[in-house]
Structures are given as structure tokens and as C-alpha cells.
FIVOLUM-898956 format. One record per residue: residue number from 0; residue in three letters; y, x, z of N, C-alpha, C in turn. Coordinates in Angstrom, 3 decimals, decimal comma. Last residue first. Layout:
BEGIN
<atom NUM "ALA" <Y X Z> <Y X Z> <Y X Z>>
...
This chain:
BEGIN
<atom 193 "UNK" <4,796 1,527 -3,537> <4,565 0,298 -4,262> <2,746 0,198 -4,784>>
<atom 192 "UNK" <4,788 2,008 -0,360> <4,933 2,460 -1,602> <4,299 1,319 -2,107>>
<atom 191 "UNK" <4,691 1,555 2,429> <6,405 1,899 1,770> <6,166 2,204 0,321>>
<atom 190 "UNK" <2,228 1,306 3,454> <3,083 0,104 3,235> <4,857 -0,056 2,620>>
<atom 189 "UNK" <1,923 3,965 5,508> <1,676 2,556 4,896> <2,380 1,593 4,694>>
<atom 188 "UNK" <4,536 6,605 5,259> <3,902 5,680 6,003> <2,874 4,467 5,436>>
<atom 187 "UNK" <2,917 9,318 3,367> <4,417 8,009 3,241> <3,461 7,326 4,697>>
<atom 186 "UNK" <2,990 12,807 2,632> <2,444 11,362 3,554> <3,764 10,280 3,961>>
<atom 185 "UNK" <2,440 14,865 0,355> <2,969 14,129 0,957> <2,474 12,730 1,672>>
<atom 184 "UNK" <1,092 18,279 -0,771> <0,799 16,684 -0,423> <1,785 16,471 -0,121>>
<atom 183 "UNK" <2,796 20,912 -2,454> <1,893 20,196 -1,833> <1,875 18,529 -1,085>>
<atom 182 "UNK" <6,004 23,251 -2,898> <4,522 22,808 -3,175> <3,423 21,823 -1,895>>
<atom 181 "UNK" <9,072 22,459 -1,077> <8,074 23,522 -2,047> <6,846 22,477 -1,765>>
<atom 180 "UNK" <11,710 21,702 -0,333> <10,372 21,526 0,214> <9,229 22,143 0,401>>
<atom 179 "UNK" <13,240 21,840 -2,333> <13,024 22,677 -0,787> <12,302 22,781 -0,150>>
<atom 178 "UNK" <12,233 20,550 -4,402> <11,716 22,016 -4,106> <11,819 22,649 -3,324>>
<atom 177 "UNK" <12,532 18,245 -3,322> <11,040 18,687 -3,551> <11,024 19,964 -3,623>>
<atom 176 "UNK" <15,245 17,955 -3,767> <14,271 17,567 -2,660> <13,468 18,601 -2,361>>
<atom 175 "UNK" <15,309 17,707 -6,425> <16,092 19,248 -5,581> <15,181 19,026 -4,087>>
<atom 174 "UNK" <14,120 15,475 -7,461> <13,537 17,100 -7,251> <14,288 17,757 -6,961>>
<atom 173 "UNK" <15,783 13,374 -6,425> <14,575 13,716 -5,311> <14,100 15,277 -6,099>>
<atom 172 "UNK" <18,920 13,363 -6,110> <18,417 13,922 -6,801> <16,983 14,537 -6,466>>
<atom 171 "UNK" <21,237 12,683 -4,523> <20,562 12,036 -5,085> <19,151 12,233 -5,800>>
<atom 170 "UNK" <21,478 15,573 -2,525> <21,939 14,506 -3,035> <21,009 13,345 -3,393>>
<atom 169 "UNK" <20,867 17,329 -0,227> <20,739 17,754 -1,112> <21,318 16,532 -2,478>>
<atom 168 "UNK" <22,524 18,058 2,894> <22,157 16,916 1,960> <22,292 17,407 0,707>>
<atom 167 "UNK" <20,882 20,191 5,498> <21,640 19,772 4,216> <21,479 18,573 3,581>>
<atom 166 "UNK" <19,067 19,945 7,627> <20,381 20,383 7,906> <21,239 20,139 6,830>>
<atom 165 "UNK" <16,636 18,980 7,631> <16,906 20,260 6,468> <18,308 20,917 7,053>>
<atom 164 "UNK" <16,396 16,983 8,957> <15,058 17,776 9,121> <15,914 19,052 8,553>>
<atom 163 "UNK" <18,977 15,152 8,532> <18,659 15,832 9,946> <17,219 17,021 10,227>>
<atom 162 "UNK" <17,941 15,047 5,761> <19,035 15,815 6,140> <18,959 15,980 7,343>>
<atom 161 "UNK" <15,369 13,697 6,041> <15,374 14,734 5,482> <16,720 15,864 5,571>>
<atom 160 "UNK" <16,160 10,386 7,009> <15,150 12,068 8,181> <15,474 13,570 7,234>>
<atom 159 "UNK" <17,623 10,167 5,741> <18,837 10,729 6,384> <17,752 11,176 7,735>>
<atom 158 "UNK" <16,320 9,684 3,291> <17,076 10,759 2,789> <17,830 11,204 4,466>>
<atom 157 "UNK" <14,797 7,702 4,644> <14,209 9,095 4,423> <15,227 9,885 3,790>>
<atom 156 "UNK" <16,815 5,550 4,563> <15,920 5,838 5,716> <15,388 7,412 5,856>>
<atom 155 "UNK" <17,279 5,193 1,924> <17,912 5,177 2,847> <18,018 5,758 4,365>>
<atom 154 "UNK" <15,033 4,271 1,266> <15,178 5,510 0,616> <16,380 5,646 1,085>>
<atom 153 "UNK" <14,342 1,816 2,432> <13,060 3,248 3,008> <13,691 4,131 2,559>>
<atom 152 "UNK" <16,731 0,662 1,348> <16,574 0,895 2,671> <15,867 2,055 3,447>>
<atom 151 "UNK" <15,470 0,366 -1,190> <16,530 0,829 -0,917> <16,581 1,298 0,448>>
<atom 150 "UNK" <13,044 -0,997 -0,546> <12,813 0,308 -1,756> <14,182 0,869 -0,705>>
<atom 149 "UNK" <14,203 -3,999 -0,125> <13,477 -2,762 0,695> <13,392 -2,011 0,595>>
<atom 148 "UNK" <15,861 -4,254 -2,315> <16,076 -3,849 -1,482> <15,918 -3,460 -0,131>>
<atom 147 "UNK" <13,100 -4,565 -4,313> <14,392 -3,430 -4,504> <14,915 -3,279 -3,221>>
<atom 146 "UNK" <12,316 -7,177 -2,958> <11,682 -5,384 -2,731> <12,371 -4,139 -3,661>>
<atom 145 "UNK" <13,838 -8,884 -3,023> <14,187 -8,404 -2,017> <13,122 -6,806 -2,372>>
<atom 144 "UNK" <14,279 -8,729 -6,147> <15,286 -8,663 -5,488> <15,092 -8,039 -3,889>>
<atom 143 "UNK" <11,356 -9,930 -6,325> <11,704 -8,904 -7,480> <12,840 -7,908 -5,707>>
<atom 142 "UNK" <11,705 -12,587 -4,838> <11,267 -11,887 -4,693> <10,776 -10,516 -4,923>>
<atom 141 "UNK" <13,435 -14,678 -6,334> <14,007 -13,861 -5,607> <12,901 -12,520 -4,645>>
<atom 140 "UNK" <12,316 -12,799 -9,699> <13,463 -13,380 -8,334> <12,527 -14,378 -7,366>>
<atom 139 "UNK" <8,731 -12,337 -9,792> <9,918 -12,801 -10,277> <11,158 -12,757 -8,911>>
<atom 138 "UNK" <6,218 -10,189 -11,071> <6,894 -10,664 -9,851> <8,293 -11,031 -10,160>>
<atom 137 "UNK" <4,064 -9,510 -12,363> <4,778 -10,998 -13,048> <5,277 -10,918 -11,482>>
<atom 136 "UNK" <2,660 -6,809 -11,934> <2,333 -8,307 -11,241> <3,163 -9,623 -11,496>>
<atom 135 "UNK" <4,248 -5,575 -13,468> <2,400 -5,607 -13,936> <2,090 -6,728 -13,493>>
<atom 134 "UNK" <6,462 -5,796 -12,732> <6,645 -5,900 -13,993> <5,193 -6,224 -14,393>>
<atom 133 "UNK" <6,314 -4,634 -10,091> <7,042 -5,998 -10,038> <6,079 -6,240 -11,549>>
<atom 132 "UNK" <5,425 -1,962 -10,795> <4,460 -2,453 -10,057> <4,790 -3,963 -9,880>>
<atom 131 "UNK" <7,753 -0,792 -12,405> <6,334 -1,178 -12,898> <5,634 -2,110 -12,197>>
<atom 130 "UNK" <9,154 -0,769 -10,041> <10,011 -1,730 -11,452> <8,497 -1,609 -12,003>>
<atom 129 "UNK" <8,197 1,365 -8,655> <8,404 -0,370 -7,856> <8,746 -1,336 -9,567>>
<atom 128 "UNK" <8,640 3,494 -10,044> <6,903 2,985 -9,747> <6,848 1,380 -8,940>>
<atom 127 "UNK" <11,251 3,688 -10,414> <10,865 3,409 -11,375> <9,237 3,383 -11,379>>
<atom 126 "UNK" <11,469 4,280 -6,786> <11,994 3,260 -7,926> <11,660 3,062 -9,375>>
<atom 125 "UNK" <11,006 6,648 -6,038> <9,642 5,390 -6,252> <10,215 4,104 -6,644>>
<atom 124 "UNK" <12,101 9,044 -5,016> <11,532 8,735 -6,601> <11,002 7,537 -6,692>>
<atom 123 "UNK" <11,944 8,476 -2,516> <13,274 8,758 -3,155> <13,410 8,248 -4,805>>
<atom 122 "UNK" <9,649 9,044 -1,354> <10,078 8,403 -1,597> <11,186 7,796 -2,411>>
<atom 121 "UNK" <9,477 12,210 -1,820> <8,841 11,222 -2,817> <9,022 9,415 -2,902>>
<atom 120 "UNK" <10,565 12,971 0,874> <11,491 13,204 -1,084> <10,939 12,432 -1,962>>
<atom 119 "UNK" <9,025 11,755 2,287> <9,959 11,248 2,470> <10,935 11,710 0,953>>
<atom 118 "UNK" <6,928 13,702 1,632> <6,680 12,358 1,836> <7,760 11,231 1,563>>
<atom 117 "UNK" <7,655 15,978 2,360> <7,842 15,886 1,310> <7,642 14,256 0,947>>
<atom 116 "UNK" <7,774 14,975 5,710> <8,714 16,026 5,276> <8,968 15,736 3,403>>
<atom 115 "UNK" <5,017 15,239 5,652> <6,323 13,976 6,072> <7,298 14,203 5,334>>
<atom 114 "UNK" <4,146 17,704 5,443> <3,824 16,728 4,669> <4,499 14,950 4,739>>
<atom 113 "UNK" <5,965 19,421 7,342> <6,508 19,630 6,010> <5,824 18,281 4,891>>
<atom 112 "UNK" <6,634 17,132 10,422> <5,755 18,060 9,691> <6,367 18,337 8,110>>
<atom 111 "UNK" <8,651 15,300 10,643> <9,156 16,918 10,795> <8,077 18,113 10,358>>
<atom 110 "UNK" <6,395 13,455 12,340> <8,097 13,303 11,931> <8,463 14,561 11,879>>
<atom 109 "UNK" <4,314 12,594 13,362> <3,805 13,539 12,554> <5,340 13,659 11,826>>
<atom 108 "UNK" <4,821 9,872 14,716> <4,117 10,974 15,569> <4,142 12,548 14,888>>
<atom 107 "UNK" <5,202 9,083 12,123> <6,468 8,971 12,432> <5,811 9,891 14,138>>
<atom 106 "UNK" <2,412 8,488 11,226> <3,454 9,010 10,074> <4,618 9,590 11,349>>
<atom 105 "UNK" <1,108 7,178 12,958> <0,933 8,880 12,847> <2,188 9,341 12,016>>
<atom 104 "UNK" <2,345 4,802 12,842> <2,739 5,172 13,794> <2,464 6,902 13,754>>
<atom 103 "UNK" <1,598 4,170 9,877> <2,841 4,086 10,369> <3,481 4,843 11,652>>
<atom 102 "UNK" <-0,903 5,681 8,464> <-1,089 4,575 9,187> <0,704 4,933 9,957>>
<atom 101 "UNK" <-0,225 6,476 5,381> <-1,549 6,922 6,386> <-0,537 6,164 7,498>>
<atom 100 "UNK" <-0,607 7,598 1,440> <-0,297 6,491 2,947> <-0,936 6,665 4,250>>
<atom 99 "UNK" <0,530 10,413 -0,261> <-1,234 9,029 0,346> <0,003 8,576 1,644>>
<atom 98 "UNK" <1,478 11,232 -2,999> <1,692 11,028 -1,490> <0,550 9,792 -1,268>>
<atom 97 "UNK" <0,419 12,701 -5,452> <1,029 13,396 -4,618> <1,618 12,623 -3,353>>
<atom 96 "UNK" <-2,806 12,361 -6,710> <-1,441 11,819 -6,932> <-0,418 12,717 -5,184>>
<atom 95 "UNK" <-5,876 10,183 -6,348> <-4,876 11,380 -7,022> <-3,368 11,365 -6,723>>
<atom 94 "UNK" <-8,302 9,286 -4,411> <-6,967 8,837 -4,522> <-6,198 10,242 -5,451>>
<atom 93 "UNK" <-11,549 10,390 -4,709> <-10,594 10,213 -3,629> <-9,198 10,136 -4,842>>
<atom 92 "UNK" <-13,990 8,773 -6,046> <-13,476 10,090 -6,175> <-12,157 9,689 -5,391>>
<atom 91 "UNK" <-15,637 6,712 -6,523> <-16,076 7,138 -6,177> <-15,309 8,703 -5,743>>
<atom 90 "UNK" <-13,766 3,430 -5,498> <-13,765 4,784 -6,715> <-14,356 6,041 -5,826>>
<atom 89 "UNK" <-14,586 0,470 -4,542> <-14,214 1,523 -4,274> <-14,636 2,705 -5,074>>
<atom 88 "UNK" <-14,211 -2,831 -4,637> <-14,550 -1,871 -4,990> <-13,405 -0,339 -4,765>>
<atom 87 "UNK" <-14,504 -5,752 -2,873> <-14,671 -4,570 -2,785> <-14,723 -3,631 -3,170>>
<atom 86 "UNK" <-14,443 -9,278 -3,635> <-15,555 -7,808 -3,886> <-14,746 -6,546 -3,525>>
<atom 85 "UNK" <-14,359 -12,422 -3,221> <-14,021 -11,256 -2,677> <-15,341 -10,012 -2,961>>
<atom 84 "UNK" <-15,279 -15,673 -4,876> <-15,751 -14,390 -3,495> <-14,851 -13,179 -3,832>>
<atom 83 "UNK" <-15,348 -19,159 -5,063> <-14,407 -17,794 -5,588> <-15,005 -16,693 -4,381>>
<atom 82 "UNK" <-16,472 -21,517 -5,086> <-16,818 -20,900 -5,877> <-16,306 -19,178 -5,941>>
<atom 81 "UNK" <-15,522 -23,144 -2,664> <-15,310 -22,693 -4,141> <-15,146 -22,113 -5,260>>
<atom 80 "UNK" <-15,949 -19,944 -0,504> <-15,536 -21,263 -1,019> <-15,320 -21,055 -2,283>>
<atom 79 "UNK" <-16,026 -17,320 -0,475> <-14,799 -17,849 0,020> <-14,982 -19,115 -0,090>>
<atom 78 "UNK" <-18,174 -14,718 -0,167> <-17,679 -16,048 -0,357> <-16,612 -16,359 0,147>>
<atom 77 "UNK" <-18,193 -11,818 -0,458> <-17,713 -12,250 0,302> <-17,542 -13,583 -0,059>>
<atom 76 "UNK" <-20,131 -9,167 -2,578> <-19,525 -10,326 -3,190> <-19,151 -11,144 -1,216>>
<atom 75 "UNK" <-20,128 -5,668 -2,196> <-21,071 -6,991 -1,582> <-19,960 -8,299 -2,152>>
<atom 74 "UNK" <-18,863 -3,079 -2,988> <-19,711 -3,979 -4,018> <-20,746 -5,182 -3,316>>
<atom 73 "UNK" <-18,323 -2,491 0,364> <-17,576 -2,205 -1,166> <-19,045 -2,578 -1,653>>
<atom 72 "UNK" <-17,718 -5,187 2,548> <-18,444 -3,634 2,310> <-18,515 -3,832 0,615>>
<atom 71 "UNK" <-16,034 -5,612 5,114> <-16,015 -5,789 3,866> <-16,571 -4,854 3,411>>
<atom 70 "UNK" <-17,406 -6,474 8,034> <-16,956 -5,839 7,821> <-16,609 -5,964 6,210>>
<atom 69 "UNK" <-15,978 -9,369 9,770> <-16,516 -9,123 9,779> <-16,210 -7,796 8,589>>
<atom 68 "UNK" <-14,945 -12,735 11,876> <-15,029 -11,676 11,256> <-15,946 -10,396 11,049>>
<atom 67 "UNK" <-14,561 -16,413 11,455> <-15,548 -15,404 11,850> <-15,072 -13,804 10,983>>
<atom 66 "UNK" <-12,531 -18,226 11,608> <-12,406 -17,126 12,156> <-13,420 -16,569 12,245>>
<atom 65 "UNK" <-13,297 -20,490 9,762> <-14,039 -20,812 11,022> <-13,982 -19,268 11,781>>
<atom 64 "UNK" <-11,157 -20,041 7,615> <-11,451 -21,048 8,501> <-12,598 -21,419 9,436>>
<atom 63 "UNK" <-10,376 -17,195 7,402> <-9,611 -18,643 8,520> <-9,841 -19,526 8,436>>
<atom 62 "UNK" <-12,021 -14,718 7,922> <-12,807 -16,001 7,275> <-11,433 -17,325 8,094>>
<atom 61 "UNK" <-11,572 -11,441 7,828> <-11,614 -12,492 8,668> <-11,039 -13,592 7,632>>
<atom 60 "UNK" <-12,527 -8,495 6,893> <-12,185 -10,227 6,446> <-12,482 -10,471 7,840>>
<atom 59 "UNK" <-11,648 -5,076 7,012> <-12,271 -6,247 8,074> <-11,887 -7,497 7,423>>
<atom 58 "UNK" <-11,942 -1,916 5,900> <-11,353 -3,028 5,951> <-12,707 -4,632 6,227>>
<atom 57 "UNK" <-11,734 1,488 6,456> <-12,380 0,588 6,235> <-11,572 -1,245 6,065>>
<atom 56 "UNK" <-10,195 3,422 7,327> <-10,770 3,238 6,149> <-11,648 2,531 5,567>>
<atom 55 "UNK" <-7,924 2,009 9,282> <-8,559 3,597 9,179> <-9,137 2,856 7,723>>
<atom 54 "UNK" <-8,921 -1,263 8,684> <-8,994 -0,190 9,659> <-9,561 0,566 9,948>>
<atom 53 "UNK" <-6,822 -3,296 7,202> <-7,252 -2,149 7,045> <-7,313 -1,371 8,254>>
<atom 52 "UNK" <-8,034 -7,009 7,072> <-7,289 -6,160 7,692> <-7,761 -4,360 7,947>>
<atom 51 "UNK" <-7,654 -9,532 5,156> <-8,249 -8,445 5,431> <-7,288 -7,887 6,023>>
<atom 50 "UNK" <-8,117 -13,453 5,735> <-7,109 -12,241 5,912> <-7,657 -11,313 5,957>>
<atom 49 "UNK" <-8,396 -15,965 3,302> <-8,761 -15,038 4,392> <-7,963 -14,082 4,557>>
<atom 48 "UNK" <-7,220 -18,959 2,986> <-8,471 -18,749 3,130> <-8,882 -17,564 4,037>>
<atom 47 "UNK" <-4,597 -20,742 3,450> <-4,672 -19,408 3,781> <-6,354 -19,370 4,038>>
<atom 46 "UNK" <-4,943 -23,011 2,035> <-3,519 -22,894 2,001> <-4,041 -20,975 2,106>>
<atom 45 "UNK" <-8,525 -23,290 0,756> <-7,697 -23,170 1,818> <-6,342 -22,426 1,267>>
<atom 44 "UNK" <-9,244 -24,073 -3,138> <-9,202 -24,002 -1,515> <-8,498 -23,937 -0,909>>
<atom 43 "UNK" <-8,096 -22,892 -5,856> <-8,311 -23,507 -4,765> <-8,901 -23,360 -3,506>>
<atom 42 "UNK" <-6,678 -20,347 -7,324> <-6,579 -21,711 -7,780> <-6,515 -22,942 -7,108>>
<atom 41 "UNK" <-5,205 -17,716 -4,912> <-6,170 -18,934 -5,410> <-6,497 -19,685 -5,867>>
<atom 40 "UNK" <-3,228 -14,812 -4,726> <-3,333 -16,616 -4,962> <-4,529 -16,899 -5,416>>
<atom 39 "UNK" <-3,302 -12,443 -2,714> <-4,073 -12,821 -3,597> <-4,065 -14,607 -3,687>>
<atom 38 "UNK" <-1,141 -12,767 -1,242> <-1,181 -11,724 -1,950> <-2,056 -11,407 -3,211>>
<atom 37 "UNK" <0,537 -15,482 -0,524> <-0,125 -15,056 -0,288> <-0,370 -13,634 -1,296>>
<atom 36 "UNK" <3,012 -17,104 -1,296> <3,483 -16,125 0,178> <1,891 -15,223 -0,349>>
<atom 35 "UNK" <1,724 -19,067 -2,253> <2,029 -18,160 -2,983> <2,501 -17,069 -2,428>>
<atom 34 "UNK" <-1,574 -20,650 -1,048> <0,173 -20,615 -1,232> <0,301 -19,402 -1,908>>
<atom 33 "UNK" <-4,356 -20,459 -1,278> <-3,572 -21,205 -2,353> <-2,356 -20,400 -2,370>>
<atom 32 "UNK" <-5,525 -16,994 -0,512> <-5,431 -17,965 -0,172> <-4,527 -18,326 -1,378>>
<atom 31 "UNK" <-5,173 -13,998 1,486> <-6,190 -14,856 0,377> <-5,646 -16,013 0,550>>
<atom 30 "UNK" <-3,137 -10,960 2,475> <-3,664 -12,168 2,617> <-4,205 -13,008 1,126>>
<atom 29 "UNK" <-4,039 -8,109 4,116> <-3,684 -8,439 2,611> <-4,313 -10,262 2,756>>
<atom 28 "UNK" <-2,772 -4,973 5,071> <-2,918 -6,132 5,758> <-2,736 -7,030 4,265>>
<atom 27 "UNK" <-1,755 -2,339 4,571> <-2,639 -2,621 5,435> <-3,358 -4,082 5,961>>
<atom 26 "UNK" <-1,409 -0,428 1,335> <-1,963 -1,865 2,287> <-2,408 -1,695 3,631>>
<atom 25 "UNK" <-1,960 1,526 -0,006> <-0,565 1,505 1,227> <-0,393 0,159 1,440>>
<atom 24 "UNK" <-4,125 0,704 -2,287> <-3,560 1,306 -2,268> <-2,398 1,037 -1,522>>
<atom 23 "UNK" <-5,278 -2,224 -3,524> <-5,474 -1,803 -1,843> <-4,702 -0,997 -1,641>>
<atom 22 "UNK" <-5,153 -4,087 -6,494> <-4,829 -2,787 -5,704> <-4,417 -2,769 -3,771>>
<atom 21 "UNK" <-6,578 -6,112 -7,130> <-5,636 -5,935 -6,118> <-5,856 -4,600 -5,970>>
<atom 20 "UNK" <-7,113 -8,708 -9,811> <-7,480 -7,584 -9,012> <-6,282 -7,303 -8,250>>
<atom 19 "UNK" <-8,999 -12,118 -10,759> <-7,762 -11,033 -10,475> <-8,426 -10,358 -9,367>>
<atom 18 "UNK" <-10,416 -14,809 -12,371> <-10,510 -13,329 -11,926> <-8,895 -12,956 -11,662>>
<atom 17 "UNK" <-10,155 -18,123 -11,333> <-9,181 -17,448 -12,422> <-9,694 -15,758 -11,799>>
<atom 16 "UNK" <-13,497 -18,640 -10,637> <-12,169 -19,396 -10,425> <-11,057 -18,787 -11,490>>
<atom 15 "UNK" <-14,996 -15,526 -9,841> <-15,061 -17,383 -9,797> <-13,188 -17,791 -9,792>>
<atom 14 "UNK" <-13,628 -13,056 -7,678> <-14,667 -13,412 -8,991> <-14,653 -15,233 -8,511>>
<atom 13 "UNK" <-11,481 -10,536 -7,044> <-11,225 -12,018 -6,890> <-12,481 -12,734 -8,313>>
<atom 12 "UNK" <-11,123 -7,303 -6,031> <-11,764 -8,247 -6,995> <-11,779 -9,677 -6,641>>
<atom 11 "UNK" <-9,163 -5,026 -4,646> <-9,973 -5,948 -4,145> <-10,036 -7,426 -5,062>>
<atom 10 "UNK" <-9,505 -1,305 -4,326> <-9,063 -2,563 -5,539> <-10,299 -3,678 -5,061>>
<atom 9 "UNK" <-8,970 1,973 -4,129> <-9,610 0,841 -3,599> <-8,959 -0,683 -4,661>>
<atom 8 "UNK" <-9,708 5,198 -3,603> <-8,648 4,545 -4,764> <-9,691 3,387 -4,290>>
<atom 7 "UNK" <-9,602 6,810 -0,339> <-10,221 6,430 -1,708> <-9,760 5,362 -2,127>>
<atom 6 "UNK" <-6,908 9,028 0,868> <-7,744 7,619 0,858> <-8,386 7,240 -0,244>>
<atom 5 "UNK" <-7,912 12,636 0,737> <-6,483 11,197 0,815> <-7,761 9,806 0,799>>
<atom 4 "UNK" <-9,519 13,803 3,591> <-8,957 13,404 2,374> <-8,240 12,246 2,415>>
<atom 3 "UNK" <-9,480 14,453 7,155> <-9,687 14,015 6,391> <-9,046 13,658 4,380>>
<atom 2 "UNK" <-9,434 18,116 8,322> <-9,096 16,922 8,213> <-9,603 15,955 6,852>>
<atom 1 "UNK" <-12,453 19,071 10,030> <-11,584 19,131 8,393> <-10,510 17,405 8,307>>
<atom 0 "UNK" <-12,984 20,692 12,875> <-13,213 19,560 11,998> <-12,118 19,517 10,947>>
């Protein structure tokens, strides 16, 4: 059996009320709702309307307020109340780009493969894709602040799997990384890229 492709390019539509989109992309878990903690804000309704939850390749609403769950199926509209529904869309052509996300615990089961392995140099680089990704979404202090210094930490984290993997510390410098590495995919854990 073939392993599977990278994840298809996903984006979760907010119709009625003020439109907005969501990139799905190294999500696993994406909350709806008024408050602002939330991922997708709401004009109105419920504090916490719904929670999706990514599983494997699919993704599950659950409805908080009468917990019913169920599957999210790409181009079906999901009511929410007032007026506002949840859509689904999915790109007909698999994810581009040199590291896909794939579920936390395989990542780190899969510790030392060469696609971890480059996974972890690409992290390295993903500071000037976090300063876009703040900058697109109007993300302000103090919340700007702490995902720099999450950023920091994962790249903290993976420079010192990559020296115990390599035996060397190559420096700062993620393409010296990369070329030890040499050519091909990378796999970040979910949820470490912007």
C-alpha cells in the first residue's frame, strides 16, 4: 500500500454575519464562537458555538450547544445559528510545499527518519512564515509575543533533535541544515507551523 499524500489544502468558510476564512493547514483542533480565545470569532451567538476536531483527514463539528456530533463534509453549509454556517472547502490538488503536518505522536514514533529529520531544518526557517501569518490575521500583543516564543522553543527543540540525529551543530543557518540533509519532503508535527 502507497503511503498516503501530503494533506489536502483545506480552509474553513464562515458565511452570514461578517465572512471569514481559516486556513486548516497543521490544525488539529479549531474553535467557533463569540470570545476571542476562539479561532474563528463570531459577531454572535454562543461564547463557544463549535468545536472541529481533525481526524486523520477528515474533520468532526461538534455543535456545543446541544453536543451533537458529526462529520464536516467539504462544500455542505453547517448551521450555527444566527444566521452564520461553517463550509468546508477543500482544493482539489494535494498541499504544495516542502513540510506537511502529520499527527504529533507519529511525528516523534517516526524521530530520526530523514523526513523528520528535514522537518525539523524547516522548522528553523519558519520565522519569517509566523511574522506573515500574525500580520494577515491582525494578530496583536500580547498574543503576537507569545507565538514568537513558541516559534522559539520548537526551533529550540529541533535544532537539538538534529544535532543529537547528525552528531554536528551546523548553526543558525537552516540551509546548511537542509543540505545535510539533502533533497525531499519534510514532516513537522501538527500544529508547529504557522
Amino acid at each position: 500500500m502507497a503511503p498516503p499524500g501530503p494533506p489536502a489544502r483545506a480552509r474553513l468558510l464562515v458565511t452570514g454575519g461578517a465572512p471569514a476564512a481559516l486556513d486548516l493547514r497543521g490544525r488539529g483542533v479549531v474553535l467557533v464562537g463569540r470570545e476571542p480565545r476562539c479561532d474563528v470569532v463570531l459577531a454572535a451567538g454562543r461564547r463557544l458555538a463549535a468545536t472541529l476536531v481533525r481526524l486523520h483527514a477528515r474533520w468532526v463539528l461538534r455543535d456545543e450547544g446541544d453536543g451533537a456530533a458529526r462529520l464536516l463534509e467539504p462544500g455542505r453549509p453547517a448551521p450555527l445559528g444566527e444566521g452564520a454556517a461553517l463550509v468546508l472547502e477543500v482544493a482539489d490538488e494535494p498541499a504544495r510545499g516542502d513540510l506537511a503536518p502529520i499527527d504529533p505522536a507519529a511525528f516523534w514514533a517516526l524521530a530520526g527518519h530523514p523526513a523528520t529529520l528535514r522537518g525539523l531544518a524547516l522548522v528553523l526557517a519558519l520565522g519569517p512564515a509566523l511574522e506573515a501569518a500574525l500580520a494577515r490575521l491582525g494578530v496583536g500583543e500580547p498574543a503576537a509575543s507569545r507565538a514568537r516564543a513558541l516559534l522559539a522553543d520548537r526551533a529550540r527543540l529541533a535544532r537539538e533533535r538534529l544535532v543529537a540525529a547528525l552528531g554536528r551543530d551546523l548553526g543558525d543557518d537552516p540551509a546548511a541544515w537542509r543540505a545535510a540533509l539533502g533533497p525531499g519532503p519534510g514532516l513537522a508535527p501538527a500544529g508547529w507551523t504557522p
